[in-house]
N, CA and C of each residue as an Amber inpcrd file, in Angstrom:
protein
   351
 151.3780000  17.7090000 209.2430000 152.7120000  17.9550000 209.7380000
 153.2980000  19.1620000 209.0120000 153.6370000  19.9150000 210.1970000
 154.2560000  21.3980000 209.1580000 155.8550000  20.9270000 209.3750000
 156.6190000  21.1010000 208.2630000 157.8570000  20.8400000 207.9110000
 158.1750000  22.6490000 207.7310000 159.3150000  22.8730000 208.1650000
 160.4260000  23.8060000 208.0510000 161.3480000  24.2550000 207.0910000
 161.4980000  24.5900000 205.8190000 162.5810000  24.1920000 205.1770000
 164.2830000  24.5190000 205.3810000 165.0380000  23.9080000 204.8840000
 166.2940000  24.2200000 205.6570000 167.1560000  25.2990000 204.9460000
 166.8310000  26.0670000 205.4040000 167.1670000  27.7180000 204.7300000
 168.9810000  28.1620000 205.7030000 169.4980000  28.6680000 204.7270000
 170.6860000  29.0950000 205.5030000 170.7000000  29.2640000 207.0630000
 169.6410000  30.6280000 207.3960000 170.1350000  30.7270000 208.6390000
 169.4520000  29.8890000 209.8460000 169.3580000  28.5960000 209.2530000
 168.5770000  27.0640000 210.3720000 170.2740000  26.4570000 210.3010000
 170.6980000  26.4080000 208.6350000 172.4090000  25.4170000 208.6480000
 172.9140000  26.2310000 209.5460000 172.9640000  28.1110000 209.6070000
 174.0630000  28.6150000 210.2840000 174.3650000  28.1910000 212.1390000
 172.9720000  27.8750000 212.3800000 172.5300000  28.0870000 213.2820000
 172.9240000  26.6560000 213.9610000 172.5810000  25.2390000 213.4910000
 173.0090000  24.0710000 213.6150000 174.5170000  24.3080000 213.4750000
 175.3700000  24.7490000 212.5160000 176.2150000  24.9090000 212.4490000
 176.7490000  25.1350000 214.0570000 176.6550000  26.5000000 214.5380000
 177.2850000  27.0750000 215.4600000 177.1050000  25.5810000 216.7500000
 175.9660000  25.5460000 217.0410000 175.9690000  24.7250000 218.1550000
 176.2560000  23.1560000 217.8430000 176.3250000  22.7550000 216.4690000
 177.4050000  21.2630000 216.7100000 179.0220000  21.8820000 216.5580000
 179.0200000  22.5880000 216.3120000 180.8110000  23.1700000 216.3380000
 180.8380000  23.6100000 217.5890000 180.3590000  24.0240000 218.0290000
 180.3710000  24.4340000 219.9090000 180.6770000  22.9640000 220.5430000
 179.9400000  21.8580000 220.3740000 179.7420000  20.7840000 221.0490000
 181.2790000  19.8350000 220.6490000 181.8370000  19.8970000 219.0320000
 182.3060000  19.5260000 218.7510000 183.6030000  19.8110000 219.4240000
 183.7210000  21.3990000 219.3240000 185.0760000  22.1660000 219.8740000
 185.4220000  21.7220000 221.2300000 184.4830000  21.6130000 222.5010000
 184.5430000  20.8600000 223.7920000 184.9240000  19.7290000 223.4680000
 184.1120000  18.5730000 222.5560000 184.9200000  17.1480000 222.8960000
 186.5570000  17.3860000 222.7310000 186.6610000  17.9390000 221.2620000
 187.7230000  18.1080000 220.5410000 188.6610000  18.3470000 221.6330000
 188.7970000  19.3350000 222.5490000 189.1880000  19.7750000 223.6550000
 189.9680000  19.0030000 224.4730000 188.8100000  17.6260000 225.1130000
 189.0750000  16.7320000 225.8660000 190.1340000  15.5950000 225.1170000
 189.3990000  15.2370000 224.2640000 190.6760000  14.6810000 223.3120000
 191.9300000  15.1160000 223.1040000 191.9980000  16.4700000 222.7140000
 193.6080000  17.1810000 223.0040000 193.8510000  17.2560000 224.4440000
 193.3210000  17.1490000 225.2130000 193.8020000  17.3530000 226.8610000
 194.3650000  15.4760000 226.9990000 193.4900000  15.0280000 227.0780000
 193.9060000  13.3160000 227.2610000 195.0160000  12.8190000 226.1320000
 195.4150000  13.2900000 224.6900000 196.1020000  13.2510000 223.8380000
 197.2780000  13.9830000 224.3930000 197.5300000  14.8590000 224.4770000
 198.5790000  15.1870000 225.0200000 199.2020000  14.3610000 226.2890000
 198.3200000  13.9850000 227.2670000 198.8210000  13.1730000 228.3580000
 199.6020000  12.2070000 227.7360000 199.4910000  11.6600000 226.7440000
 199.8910000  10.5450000 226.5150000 201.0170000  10.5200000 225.0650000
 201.4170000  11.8980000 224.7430000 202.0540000  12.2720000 223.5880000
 201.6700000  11.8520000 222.6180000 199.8640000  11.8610000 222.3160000
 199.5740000  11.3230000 220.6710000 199.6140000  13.1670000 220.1190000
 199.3390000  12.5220000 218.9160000 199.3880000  14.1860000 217.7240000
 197.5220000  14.5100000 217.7370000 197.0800000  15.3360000 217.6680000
 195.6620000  15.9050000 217.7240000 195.5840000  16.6960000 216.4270000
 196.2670000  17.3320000 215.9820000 196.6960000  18.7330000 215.3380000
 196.4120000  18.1300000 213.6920000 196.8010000  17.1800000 213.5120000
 197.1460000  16.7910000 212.3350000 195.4180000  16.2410000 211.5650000
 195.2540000  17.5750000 211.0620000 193.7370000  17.0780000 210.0310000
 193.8720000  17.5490000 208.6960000 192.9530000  17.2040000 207.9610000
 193.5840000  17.8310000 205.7870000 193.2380000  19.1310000 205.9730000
 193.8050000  19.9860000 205.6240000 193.7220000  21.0540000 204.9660000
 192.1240000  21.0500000 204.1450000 191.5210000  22.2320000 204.5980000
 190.6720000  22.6800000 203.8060000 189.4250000  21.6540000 204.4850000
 189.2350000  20.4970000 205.2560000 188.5010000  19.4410000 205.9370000
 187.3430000  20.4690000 206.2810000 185.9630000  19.6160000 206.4010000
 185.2770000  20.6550000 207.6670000 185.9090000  20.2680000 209.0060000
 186.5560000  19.2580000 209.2020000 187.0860000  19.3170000 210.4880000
 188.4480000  20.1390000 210.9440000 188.8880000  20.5740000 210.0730000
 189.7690000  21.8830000 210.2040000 189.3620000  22.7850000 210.4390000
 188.1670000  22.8430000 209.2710000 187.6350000  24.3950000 209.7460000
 187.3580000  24.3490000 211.1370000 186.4330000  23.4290000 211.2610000
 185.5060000  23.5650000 212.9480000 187.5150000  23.7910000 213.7950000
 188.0460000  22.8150000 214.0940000 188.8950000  22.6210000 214.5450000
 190.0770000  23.5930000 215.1820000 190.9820000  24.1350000 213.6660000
 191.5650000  25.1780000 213.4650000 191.3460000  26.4290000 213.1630000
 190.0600000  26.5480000 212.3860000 189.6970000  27.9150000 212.1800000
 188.4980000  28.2870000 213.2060000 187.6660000  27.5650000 213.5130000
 187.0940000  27.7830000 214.5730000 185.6460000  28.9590000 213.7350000
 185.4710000  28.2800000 212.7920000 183.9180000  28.6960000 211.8900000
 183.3510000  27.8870000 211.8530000 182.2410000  28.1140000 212.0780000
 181.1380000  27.0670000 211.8440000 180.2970000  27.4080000 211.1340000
 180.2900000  28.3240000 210.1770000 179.0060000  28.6610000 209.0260000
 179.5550000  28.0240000 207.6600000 179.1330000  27.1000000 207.5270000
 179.2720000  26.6450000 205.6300000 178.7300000  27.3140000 204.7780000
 177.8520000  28.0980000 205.2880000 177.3170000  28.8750000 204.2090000
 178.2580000  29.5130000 202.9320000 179.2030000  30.0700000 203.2240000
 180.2020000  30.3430000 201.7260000 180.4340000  29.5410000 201.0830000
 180.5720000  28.0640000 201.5320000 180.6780000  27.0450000 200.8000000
 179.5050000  26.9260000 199.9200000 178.4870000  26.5810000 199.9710000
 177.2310000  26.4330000 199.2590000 177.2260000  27.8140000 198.2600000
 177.4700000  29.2770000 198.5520000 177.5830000  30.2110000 197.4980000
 179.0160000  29.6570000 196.6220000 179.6790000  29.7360000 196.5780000
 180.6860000  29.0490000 195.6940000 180.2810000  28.4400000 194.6270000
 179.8950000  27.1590000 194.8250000 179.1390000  26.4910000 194.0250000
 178.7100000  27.1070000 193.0090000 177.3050000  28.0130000 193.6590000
 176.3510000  28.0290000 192.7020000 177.1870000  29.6000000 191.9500000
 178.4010000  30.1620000 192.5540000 178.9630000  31.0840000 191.9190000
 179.9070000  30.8730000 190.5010000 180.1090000  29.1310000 191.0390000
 181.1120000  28.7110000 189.3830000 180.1760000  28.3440000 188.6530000
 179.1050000  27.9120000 188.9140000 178.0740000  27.9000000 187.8380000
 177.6860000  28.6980000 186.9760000 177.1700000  30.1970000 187.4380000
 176.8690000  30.8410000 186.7400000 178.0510000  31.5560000 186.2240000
 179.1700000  31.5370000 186.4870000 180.5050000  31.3560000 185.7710000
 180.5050000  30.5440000 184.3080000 180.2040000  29.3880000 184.8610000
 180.6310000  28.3880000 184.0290000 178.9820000  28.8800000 182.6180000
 178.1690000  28.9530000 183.1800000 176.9250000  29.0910000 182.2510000
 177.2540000  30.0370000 181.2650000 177.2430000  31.3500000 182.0990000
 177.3380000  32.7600000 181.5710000 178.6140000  33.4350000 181.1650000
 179.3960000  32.6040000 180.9360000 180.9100000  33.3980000 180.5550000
 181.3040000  33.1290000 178.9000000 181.9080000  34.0580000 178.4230000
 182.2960000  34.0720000 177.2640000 183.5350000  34.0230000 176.6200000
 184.4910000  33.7550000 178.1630000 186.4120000  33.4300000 177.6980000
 186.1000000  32.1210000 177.8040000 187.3650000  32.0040000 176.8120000
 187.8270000  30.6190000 175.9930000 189.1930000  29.4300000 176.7200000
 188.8380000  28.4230000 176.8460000 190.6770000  28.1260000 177.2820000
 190.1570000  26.3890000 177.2340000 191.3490000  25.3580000 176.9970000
 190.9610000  24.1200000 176.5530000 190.1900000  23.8040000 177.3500000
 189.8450000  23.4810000 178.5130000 189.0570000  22.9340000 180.0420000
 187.3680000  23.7900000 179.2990000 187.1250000  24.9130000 179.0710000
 185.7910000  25.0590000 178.5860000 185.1390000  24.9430000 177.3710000
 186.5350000  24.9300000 176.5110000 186.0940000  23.9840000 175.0480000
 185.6340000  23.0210000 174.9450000 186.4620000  22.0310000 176.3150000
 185.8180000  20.6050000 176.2580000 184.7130000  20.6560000 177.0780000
 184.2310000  21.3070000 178.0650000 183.5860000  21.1660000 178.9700000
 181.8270000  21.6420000 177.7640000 182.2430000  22.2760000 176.7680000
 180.8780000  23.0240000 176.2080000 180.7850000  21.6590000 175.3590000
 181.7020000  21.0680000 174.6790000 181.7910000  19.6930000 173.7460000
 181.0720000  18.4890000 174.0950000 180.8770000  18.4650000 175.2640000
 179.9230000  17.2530000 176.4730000 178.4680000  17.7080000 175.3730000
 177.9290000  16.3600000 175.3540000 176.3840000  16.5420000 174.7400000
 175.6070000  16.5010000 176.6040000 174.8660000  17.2860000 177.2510000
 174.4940000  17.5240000 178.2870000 173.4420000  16.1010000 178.5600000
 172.9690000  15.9360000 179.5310000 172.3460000  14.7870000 180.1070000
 170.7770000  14.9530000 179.7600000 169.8590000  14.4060000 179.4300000
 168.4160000  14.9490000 179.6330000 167.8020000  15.2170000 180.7650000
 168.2420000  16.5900000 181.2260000 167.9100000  16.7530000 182.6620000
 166.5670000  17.7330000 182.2840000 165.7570000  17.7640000 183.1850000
 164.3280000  18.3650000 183.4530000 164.4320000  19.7630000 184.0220000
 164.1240000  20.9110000 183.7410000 164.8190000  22.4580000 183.6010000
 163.6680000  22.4610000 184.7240000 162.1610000  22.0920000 185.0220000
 161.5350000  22.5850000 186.1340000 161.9460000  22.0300000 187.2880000
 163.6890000  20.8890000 187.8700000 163.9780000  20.5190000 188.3620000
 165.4390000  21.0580000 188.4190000 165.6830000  22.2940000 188.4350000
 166.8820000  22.7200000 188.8220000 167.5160000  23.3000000 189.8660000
 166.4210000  23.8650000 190.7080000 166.7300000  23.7710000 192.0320000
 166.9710000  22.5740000 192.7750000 166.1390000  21.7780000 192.6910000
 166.3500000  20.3390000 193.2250000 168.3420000  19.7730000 192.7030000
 168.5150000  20.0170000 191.5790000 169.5450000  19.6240000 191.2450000
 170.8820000  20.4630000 191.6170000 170.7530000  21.6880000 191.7370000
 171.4110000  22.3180000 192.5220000 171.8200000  21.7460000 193.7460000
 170.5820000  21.1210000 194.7740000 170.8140000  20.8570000 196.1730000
 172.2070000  19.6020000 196.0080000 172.4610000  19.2380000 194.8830000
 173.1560000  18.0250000 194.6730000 174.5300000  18.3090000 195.5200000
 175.1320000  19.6000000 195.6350000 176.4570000  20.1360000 195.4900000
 176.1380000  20.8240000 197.2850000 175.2720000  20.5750000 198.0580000
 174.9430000  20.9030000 199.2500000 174.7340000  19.5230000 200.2380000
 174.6130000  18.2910000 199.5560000 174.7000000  16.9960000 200.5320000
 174.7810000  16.1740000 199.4180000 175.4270000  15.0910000 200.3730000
 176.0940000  13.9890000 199.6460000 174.7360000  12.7810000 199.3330000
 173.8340000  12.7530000 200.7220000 172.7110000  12.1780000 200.1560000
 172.2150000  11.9990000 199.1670000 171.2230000  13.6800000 198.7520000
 171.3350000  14.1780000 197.5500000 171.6060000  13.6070000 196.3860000
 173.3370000  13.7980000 196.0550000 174.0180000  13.2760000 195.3750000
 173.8970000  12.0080000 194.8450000 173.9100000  11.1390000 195.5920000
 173.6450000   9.7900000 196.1430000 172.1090000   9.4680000 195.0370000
 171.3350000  10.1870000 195.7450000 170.0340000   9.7570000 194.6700000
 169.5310000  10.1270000 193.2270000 170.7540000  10.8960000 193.2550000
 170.8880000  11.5140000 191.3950000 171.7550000  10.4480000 191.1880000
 172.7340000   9.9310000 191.5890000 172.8830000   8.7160000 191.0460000
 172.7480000   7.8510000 190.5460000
């Protein structure tokens, strides 16, 4: 079995066409919602369902650079302020350094997450 790996432009790409699919239901729901004076409009700030919704993007991809951009922030920086005093003060976890990509993926699905748990 040849497996694929899931490289940005496969998410961008899924991306676009469940936000396409999404944006139509979404649609019908505000068309039948309105018939009936419910609210549609009202989602959190910053949600992916805002984004898809209100902003009308469907690439997460900036999201996933972020991440790994406060990291090497957080690794490689040399200003001082209480939040990184304490944050360097943590005795670190015994994590496995030929497993850091893998641990990275943590901050890209909740699954993931879930099994570092």
């Amino acid at each position: 079995m040849i497996v694929t790996s899931n490289e940005w432009r496969f998410k961008k790409f899924i991306g676009k066409v469940v936000g396409k699919i999404c944006e139509e239901l979404y649609d019908l729901v505000e068309s039948e919602a309105r018939g009936q004076n419910v609210y549609t409009y009202e989602l959190p700030a910053e949600s992916k369902a805002s984004i898809i919704f209100i902003g009308k993007k469907y690439d997460f991809f900036d999201y996933d650079i972020v991440w790994k951009e406060l990291i090497i922030y957080l690794i490689n920086t040399n200003d001082s302020s209480g939040i990184l005093s304490f944050i360097r003060d943590i005795e670190p976890l015994d994590f496995e350094p030929e497993l850091v990509n893998e641990y990275l993926n943590v901050f890209n699905s909740d699954l993931v997450k879930h099994s570092y748990i």
